[in-house]
N, C-alpha and C positions, 0 to 999 in steps of 0.2 A: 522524538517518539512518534510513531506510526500506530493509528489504533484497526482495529482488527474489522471494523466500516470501511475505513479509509484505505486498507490492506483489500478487501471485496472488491471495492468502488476503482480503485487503480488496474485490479488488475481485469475488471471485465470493461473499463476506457480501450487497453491493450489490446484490447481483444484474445485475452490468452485462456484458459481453463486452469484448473490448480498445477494438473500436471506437466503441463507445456512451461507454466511457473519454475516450478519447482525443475524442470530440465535446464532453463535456461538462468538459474539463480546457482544452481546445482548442490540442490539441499533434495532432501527426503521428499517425497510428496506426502507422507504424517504431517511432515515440519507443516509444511502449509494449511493442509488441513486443520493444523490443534493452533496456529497462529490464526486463521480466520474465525474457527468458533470460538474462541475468545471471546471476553467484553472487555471495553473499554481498552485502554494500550495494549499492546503486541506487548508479551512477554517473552523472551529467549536470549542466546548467545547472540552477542552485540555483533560478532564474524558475521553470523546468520544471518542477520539483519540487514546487515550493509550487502551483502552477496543479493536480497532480494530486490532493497532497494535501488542497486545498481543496477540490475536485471528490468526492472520497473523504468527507470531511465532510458536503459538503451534500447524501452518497446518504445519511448516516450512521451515517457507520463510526467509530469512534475509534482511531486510530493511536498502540499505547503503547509507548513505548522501555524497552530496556531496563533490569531493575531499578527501574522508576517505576509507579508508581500511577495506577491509572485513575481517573480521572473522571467516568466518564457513570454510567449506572443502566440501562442497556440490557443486553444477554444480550453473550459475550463468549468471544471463544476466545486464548490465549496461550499460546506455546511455553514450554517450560520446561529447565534444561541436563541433558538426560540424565544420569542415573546409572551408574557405573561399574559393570562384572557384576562 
């Protein structure tokens, strides 16, 4: 699952805008836009997903789920669960 921060957060790592996204995933530019205002997980056709995700890769970014290990050797930003005051 990809949430619709981490959808944001990837794609301006990329340096890409929604539409240059959406050119290069080759989905709609709505798609994009109604997956990043979202809350919480990206909701859509699982295609869609992998088509952006992939697109997201090949600007690359690595997409790390939670609780999982990265992989790459690249520089690298990830949320973390806030701590209680």
């Amino acid at each position: 699952m990809i949430t619709a921060a981490q959808l944001r957060a990837a794609r301006a790592l990329a340096g890409l805008d929604q539409k240059s996204l959406a050119q290069k995933a080759g989905v709609s530019l709505p798609t994009i836009q109604r997956m990043e205002a979202s809350t919480g997980n990206v909701r859509g056709v699982v295609e869609t997903l992998t088509k952006i995700i992939a697109a997201l890769d090949l600007a690359g970014v690595e997409l790390i789920g939670e609780n999982m290990p990265s992989h790459g050797t690249g520089r690298g930003v990830r949320l973390k669960t806030p701590k209680p005051p």
